[in-house]
N, C-alpha and C positions, 0 to 999 in steps of 0.2 A: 504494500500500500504506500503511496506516493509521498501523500497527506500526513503529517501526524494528529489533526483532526478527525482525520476518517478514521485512521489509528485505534484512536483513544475511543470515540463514539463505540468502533467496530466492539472492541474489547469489553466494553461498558454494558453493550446488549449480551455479547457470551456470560458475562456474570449473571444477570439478571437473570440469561434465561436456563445456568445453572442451577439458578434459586428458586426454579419455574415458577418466576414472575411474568409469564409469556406475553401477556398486553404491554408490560412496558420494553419487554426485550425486543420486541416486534416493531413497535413505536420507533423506537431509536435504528432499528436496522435501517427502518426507511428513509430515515435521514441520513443514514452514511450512505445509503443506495444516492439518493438524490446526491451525495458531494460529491461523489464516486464520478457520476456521469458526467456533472459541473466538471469536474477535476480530468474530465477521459482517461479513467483510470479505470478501465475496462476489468481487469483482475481484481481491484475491490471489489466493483459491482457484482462479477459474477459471483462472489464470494456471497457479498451481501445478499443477494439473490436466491442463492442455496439455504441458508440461513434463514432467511424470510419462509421461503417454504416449507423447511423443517418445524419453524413455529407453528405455523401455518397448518401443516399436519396433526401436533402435535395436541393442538387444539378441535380440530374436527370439520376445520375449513379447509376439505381438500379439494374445493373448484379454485380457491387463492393458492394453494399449493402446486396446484398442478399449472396453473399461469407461471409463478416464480418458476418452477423447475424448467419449464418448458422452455422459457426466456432464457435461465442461464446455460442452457442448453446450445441454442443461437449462439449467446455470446461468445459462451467458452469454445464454439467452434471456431469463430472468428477470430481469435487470437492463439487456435491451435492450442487449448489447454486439454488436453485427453484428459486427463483426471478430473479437472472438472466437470468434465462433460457426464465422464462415467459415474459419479457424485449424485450428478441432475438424473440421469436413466433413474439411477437406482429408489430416487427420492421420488420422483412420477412414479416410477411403479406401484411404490408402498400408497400414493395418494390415490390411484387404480385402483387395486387393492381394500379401501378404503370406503369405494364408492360400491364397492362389488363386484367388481371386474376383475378379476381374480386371472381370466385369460391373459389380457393386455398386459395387465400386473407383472405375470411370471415373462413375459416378454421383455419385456421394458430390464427387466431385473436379471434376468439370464444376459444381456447383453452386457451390464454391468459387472454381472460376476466372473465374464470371459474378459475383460479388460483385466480386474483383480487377479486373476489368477494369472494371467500372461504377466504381472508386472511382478508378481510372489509377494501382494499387498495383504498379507493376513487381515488385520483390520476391515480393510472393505470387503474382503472373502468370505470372514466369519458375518460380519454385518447381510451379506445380502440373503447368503445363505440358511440366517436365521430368519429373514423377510419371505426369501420365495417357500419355508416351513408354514409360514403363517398364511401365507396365499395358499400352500396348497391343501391348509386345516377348512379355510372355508368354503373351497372345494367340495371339500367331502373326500380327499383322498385323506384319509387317517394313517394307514401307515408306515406311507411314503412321509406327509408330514413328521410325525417323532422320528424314520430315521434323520432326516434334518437336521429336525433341532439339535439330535446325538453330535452330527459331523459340525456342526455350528457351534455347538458347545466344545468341543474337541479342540477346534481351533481359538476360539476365545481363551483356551485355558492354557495354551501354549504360549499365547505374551504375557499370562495373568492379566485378561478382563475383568476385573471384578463385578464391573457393571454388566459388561456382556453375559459371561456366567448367569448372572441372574436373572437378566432378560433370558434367558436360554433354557431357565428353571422356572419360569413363567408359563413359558410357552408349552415345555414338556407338561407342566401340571393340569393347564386347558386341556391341550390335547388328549393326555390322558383321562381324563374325565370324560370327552366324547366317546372315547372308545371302550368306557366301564370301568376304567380301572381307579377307581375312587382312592382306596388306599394312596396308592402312588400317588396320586394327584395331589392328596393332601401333603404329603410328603417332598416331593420340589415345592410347592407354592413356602410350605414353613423354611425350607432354607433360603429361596429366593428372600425373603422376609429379613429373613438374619443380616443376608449380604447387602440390603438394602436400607435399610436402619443403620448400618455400620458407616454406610459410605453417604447417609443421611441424604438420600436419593427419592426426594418428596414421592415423582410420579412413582417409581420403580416401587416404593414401600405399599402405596395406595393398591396398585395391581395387584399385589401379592397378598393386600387382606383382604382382595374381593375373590381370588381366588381362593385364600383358604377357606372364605365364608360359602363358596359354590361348593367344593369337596365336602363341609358340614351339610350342606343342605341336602346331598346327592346320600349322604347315608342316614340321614334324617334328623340331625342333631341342629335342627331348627334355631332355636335361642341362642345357638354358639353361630347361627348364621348369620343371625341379626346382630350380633354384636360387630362381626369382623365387617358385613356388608357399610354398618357405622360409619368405622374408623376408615373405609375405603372410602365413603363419600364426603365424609369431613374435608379429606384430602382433595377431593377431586376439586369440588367447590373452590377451596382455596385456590388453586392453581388455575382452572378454569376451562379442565378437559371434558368436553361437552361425551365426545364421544363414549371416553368409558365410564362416564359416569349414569349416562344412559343404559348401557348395558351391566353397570350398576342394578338400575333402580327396577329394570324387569326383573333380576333376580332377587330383589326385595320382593315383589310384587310375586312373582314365583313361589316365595317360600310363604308369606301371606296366603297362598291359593293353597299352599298346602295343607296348611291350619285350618284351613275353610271358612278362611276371612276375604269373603269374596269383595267387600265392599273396599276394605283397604287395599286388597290386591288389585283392583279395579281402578283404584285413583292412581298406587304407582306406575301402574302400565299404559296409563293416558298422560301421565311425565314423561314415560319412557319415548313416548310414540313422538310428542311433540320434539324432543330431542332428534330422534332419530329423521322426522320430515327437516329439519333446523339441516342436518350434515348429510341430508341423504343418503343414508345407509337403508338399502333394498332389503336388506339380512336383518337389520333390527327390525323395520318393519313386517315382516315375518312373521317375527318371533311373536310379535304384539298382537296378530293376525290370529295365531294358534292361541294363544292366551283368551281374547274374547272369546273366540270359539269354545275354546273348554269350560270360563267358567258362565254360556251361554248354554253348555250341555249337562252342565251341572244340576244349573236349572230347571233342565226338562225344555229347555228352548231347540228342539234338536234340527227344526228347518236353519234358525239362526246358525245354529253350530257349525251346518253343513256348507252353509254360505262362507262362513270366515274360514274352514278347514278346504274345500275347493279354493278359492283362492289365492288361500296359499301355496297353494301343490304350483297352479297354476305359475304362480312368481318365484317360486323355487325355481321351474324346470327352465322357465324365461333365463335365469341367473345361472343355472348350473351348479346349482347348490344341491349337494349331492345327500348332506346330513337332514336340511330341512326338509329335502320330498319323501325321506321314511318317515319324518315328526306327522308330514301330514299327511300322509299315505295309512299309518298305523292310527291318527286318530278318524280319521273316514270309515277305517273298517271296525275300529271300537263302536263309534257309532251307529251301524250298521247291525251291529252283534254279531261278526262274522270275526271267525277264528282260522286267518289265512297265516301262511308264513311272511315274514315282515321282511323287507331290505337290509337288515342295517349287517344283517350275515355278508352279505356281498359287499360290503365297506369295511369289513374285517375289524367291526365292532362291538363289544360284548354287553348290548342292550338290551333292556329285556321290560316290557310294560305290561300290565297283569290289569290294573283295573284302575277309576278314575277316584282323585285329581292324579294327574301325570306329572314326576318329575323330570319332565326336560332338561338335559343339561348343560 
């Protein structure tokens, strides 16, 4: 950077958004972006640009994310930056990703991680590697995803990531939980937890007590779910991450339906929903979809039910969402009262739903 104003600003957002204070790390990139371009100091900019988007994600604005990435994308060609550029792929994909595109996503992220690897960039290697895991979780490939996160984690732990590590025990303990393995699941999210409070990693902490509270909830230990989903949303709010604190508030709203408190679990999952139309997330909308429906069936509303359960099928197969079209495939034929074999075998899943309320996981 040219500038020791751009410099200093530049530096002043990385703190803050350290601190994830994201509105104001955001705030200030955009003024170093603007001296950047004043200054034709194109390598700021593109800096700033990447930066911009990462907040930008970060927060669950990924049509702003995918603008900045795409931009720095331009630039960084224009001055011949490969690395930035492969930065920019990698950051567009996860916003891809993000939006539900999961296809584009692993696109955009495979071309990234053939840069990384040609250049023996561990860092960017392990990083994308753990992104196109999470793209291919909301696939529905399961596990193809965990081997991922295995090889993501593998190489995080060979520079000592700490941070990565634990995104990496994040991600195993989600995924393990789609695929039944509850134990385990609880079991990375509690270490994820450890290494994230150590290293005093707001969002990283926050992820890790909403996932130990989904792992309580998946073996029914409810009050310990509600507690951890708490200390998850305390956190989010602070920060200001819309997206996971939306998928927060449906698994509030989830273990609420489980208790058969339909009416609180009713009002979380019309937070949830409004979050999720806010960042356009296809897959949280989904999830919200099957939620009405079930506690619409609950009720004995079972034309309703069937309304909210087809259209989800419907928006899964649109996405390619491979976990969701067994959620709503198995609740059609509950409804139904028909005892078929389910999908979730052919996802190499270990699911198993017996009778209503359904914990979805």
């Amino acid at each position: 950077m040219n500038s020791s104003e751009i410099s200093r600003l530049f530096a002043q957002a990385e703190l803050l958004r350290q601190k994830s204070s994201y509105n104001d790390a955001l705030r200030t990139f955009r003024i170093a972006l603007k001296k950047s371009i004043a200054a034709r100091d194109m390598h700021a900019a593109v800096a700033c640009l990447l930066s911009i988007g990462d907040v930008c994600r970060m927060t669950g604005d990924f049509v702003n994310a995918e603008r900045a990435y795409v931009k720095a994308v331009t630039e960084a060609r224009k001055i011949a930056d490969t690395e930035a550029a492969a930065d920019a792929h990698a950051g567009w994909g996860l916003s891809r990703r993000g939006r539900g595109d999961w296809r584009l996503g692993i696109v955009l992220l495979k071309k990234a991680l053939q840069f990384y690897r040609k250049k023996r960039d561990r860092e960017g290697t392990a990083f994308t590697l753990w992104s196109i895991a999470g793209a291919l979780r909301i696939k529905g490939d399961i596990p193809l995803a965990l081997e991922m996160y295995q090889e993501a984690f593998k190489v995080f732990q060979s520079f000592r990531s700490h941070a990565g590590v634990g995104y990496c025990l994040c991600g195993l303990g989600g995924t393990s939980r789609i695929a039944g393995r509850f134990k385990d699941s609880l079991a990375y999210y509690r270490s994820a937890n450890t290494f994230f409070r150590k290293l005093n990693d707001t969002f990283g902490t926050a992820y890790s007590y909403c996932g130990i509270g989904n792992a309580y909830r998946m073996t029914g230990e409810y009050r310990k779910a509600l507690t951890s989903f708490s200390k998850a949303s305390r956190l989010y709010r602070k920060i200001g991450d819309r997206v996971s604190y939306a998928y927060t508030l449906w698994s509030i709203g989830t273990t609420h339906k489980m208790l058969l408190d339909l009416l609180s679990a009713r009002s979380y999952f019309n937070e949830a929903k409004g979050l999720f139309k806010k960042t356009k997330d296809p897959r949280g909308l989904i999830y919200c979809q099957l939620a009405y429906g079930e506690i619409a069936m609950l009720k004995g509303h079972g034309r309703k039910a069937e309304k909210y359960f087809r259209d989800s099928l419907e928006q899964a197969k649109r996405y390619g969402f491979r976990v969701e079209q067994c959620h709503a495939t198995m609740l059609i034929s509950h409804l139904a009262g028909k005892k078929k074999p389910l999908c979730y075998n052919t996802l190499g899943v270990r699911l198993r739903f017996t009778e209503a309320p359904f914990n979805i996981p």
